[in-house]
RODRENRO-970886 format. One record per residue (C-alpha): residue in three letters; residue number from 1; x, y, z. Coordinates in steps of 0.02 Angstrom, whole numbers, padded with zeros to 5 digits, always signed. Layout:
BEGIN
r, k, xx, yy, zz
Ala, NUM, X, Y, Z
...
! end
This chain:
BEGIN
r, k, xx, yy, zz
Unk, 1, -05722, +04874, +02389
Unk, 2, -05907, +04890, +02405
Unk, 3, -06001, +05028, +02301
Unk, 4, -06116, +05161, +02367
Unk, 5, -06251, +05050, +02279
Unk, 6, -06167, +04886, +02332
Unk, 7, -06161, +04924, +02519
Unk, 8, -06363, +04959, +02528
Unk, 9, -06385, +04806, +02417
Unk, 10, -06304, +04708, +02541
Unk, 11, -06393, +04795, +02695
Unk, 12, -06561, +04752, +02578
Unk, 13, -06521, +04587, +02550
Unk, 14, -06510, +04559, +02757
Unk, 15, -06687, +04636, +02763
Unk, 16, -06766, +04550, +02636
Unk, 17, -06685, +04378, +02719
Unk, 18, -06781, +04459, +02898
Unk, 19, -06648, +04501, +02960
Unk, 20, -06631, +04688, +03041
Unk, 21, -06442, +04770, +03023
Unk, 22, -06340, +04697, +03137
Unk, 23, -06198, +04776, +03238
Unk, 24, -06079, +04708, +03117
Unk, 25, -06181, +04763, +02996
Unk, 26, -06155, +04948, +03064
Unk, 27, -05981, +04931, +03026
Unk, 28, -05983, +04934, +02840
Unk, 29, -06070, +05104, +02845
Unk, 30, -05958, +05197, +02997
Unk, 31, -05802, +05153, +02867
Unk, 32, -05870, +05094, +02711
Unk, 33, -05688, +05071, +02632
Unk, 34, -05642, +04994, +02753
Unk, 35, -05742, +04826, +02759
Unk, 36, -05835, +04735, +02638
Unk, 37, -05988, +04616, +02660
Unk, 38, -06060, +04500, +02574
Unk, 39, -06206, +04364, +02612
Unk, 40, -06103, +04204, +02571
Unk, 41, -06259, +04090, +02627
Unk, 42, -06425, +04080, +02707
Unk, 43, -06471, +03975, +02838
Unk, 44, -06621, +03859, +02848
Unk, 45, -06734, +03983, +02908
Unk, 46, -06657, +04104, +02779
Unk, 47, -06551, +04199, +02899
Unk, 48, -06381, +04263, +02808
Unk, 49, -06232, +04196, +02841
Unk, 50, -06133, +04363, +02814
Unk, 51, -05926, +04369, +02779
Unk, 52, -05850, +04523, +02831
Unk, 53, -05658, +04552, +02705
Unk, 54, -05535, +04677, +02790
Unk, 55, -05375, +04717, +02728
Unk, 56, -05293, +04665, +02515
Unk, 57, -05152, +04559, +02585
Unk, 58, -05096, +04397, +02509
Unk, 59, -05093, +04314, +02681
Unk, 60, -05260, +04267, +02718
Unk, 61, -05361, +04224, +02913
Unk, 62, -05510, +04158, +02920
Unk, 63, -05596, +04183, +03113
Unk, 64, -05745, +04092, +03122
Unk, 65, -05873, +04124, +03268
Unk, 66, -06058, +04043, +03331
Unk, 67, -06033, +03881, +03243
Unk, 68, -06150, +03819, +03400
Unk, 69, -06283, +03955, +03432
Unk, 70, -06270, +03920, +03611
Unk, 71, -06074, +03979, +03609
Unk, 72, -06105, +04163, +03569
Unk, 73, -05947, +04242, +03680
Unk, 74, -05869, +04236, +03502
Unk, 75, -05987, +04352, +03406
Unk, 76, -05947, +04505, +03515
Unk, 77, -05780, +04461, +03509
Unk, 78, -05748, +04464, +03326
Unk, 79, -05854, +04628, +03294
Unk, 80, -05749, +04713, +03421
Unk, 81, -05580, +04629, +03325
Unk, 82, -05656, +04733, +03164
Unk, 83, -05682, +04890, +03248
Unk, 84, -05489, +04885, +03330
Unk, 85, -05418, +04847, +03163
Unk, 86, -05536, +04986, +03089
Unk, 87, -05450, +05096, +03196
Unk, 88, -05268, +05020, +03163
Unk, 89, -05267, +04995, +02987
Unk, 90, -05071, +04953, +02978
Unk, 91, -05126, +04795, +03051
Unk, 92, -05193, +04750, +02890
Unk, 93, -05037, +04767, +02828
Unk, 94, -04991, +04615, +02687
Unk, 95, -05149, +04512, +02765
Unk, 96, -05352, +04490, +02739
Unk, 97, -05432, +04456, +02880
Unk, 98, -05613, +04355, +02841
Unk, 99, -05744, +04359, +02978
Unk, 100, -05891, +04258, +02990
Unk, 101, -05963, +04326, +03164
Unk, 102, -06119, +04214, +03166
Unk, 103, -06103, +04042, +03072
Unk, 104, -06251, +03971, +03130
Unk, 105, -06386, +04102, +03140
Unk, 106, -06516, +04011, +03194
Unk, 107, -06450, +03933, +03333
Unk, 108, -06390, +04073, +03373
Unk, 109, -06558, +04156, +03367
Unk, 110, -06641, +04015, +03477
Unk, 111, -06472, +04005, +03578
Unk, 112, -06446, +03812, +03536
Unk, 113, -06311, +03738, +03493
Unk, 114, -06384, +03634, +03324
Unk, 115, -06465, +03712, +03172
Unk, 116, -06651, +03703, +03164
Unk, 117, -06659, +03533, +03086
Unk, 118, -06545, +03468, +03250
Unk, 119, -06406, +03454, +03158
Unk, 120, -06251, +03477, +03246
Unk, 121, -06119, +03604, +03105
Unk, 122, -05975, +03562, +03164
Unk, 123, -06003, +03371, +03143
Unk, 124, -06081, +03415, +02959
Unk, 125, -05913, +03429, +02851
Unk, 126, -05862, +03308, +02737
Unk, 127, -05710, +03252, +02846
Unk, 128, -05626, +03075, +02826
Unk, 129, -05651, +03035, +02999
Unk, 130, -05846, +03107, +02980
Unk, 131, -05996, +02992, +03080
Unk, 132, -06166, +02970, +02970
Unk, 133, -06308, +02991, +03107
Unk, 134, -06441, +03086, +03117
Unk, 135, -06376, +03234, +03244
Unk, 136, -06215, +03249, +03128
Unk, 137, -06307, +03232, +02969
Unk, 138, -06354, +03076, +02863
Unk, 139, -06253, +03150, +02717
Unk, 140, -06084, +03259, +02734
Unk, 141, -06142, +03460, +02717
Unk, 142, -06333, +03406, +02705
Unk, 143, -06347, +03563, +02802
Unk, 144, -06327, +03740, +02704
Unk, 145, -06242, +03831, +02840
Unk, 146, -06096, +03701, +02810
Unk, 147, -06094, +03734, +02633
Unk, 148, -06084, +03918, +02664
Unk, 149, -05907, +03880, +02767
Unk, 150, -05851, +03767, +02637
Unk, 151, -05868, +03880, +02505
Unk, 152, -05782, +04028, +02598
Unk, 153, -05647, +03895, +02623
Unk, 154, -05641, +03843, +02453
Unk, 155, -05626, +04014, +02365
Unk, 156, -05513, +04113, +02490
Unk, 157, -05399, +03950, +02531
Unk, 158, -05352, +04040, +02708
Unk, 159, -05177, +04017, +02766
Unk, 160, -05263, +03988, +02926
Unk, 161, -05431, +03960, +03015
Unk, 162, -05451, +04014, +03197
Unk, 163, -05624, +03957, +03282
Unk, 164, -05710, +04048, +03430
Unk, 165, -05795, +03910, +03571
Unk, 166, -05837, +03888, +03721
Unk, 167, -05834, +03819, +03877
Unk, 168, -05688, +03700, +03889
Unk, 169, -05549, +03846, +03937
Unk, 170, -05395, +03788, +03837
Unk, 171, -05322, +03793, +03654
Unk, 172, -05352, +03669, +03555
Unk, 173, -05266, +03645, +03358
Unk, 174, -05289, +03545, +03207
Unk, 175, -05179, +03499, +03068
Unk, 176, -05009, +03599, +03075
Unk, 177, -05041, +03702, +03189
Unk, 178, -04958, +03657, +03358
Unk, 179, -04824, +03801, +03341
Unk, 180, -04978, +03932, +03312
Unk, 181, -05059, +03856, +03467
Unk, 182, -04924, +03869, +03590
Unk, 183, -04883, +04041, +03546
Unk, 184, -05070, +04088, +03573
Unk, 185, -05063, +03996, +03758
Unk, 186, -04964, +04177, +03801
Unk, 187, -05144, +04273, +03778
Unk, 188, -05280, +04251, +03892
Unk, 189, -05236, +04135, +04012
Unk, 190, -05304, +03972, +03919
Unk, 191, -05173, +03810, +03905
Unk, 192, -05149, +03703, +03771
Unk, 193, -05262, +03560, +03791
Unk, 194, -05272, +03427, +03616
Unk, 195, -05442, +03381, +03617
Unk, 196, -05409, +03265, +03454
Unk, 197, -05505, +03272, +03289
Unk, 198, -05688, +03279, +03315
Unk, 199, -05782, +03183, +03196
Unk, 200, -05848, +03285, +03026
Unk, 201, -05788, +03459, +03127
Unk, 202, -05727, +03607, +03023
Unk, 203, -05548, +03575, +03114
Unk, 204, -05542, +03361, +03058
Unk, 205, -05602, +03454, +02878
Unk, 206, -05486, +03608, +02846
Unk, 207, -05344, +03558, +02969
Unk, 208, -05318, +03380, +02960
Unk, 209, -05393, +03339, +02781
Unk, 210, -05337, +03498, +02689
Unk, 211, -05186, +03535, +02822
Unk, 212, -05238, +03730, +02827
Unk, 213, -05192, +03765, +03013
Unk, 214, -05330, +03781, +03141
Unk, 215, -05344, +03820, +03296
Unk, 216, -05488, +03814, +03399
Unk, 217, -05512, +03941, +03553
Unk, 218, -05611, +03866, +03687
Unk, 219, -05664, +04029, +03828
Unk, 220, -05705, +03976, +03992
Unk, 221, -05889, +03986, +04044
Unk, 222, -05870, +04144, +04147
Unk, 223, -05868, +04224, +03961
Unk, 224, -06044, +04223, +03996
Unk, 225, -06065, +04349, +04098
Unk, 226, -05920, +04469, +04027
Unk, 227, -05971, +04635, +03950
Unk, 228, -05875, +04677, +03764
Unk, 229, -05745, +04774, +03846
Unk, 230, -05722, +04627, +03982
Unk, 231, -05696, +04493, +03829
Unk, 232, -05596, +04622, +03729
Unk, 233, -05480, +04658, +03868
Unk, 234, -05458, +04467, +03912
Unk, 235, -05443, +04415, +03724
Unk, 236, -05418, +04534, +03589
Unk, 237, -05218, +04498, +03629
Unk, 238, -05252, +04310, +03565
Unk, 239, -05353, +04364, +03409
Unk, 240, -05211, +04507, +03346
Unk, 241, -05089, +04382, +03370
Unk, 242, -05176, +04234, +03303
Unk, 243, -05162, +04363, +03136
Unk, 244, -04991, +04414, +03177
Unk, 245, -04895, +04270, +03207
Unk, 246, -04765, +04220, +03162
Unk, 247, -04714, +04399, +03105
Unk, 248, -04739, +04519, +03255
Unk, 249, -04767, +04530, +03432
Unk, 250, -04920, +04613, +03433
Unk, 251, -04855, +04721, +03608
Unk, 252, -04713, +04788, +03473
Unk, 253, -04842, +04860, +03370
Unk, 254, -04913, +05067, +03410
Unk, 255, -05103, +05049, +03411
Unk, 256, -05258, +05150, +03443
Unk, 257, -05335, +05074, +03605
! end
């Protein structure tokens, strides 16, 4: 866990990048034992890339968010996920759940769904099916918020990878991961729709090329206009789950609401 010393290093780190504390960022001090942060990358205009680690279990979730900064439904989403299991801690039970609530701060910040040098992320990973142009990249992870993801991926080796999008309404999946996907279609009202690789995405890269199972969440565009209770009511069912399965029904389980 983070030190006294390593917590405001962290929060000093996001202010010397220009970045003020987030509202993730509030969560490592309202239970400082109970998350730990780290900047795991910086963006091109030097925003962090921050990775939020819950729980010392040997099963490990990845949940990825704001890949394109115009798809920000996800952020809220996955800050509210870390304040429920805050608040639940026997969720973290045998797992570590990895958050990365805003992948591509500065599309995020200019609500686009490229990087700043137009460079679509989730085309940028060094896929076998990847496309060389200029809006996916003229080299696989010429773009440092892709790196960032790639070394998360490389050092934790998740069991699985679940990715926050928007606005195509369904459940989409990657490498093995039909079984993880049609369980999820009983949370939130979104059907299983197989979209097929994408060329250079994060899901061609971890799920078909390293066979880590991903599945990709696609909201529906009224996420939009949802408050963070709305989107927490509607989905926080699919993200316990998508950390449960295949153990638990996550109704089974006595929670703080």
């Amino acid at each position: 866990m983070l030190t006294y010393s390593g917590r405001c290093l962290f929060l000093i780190v996001l202010l010397l990048f220009g970045c003020s504390p987030s509202q993730t960022t509030d969560l490592l001090l309202s239970d400082p034992e109970a998350v730990v942060g780290r900047v795991v990358g910086v963006s091109v205009e030097n925003r962090p890339i921050d990775l939020f680690e819950m729980g010392t279990g040997d099963e490990v979730i990845l949940i990825v968010a704001s890949i394109h900064g115009n798809e920000k439904a996800g952020t809220p989403l996955v800050r509210q996920l870390m304040r429920f299991l805050i608040q639940n801690p026997v969720l973290l039970d045998g797992k570590k759940i990895l958050t990365i609530p805003v992948s591509n701060p500065d599309g995020f910040h200019r609500h686009s769904r490229f990087n700043v040098n137009g460079i679509d992320l989730n085309r940028n990973f060094p896929a076998s099916n990847r496309v060389r142009n200029v809006v996916f990249g003229l080299e696989p992870m010429s773009e440092p918020e892709t790196k960032a993801l790639i070394q998360v991926i490389e050092h934790y080796a998740p069991d699985r990878i679940i990715t926050l999008h928007q606005p195509l309404h369904c459940i989409d999946y990657d490498g093995p991961a039909l079984e993880l996907a049609e369980y999820l279609t009983q949370y939130g009202n979104l059907s299983l729709r197989r979209l097929g690789a994408k060329p250079g995405s994060l899901g061609s890269y971890a799920g078909e090329d390293l066979n880590i199972p991903t599945v990709t969440v696609e909201l529906p565009a009224s996420v939009e206009y949802m408050t963070v209770r709305e989107l927490w009511e509607r989905y926080g069912d699919l993200l316990l789950s998508a950390i449960h399965y295949p153990t638990v029904h996550i109704e089974t389980i006595q929670v703080v609401k």
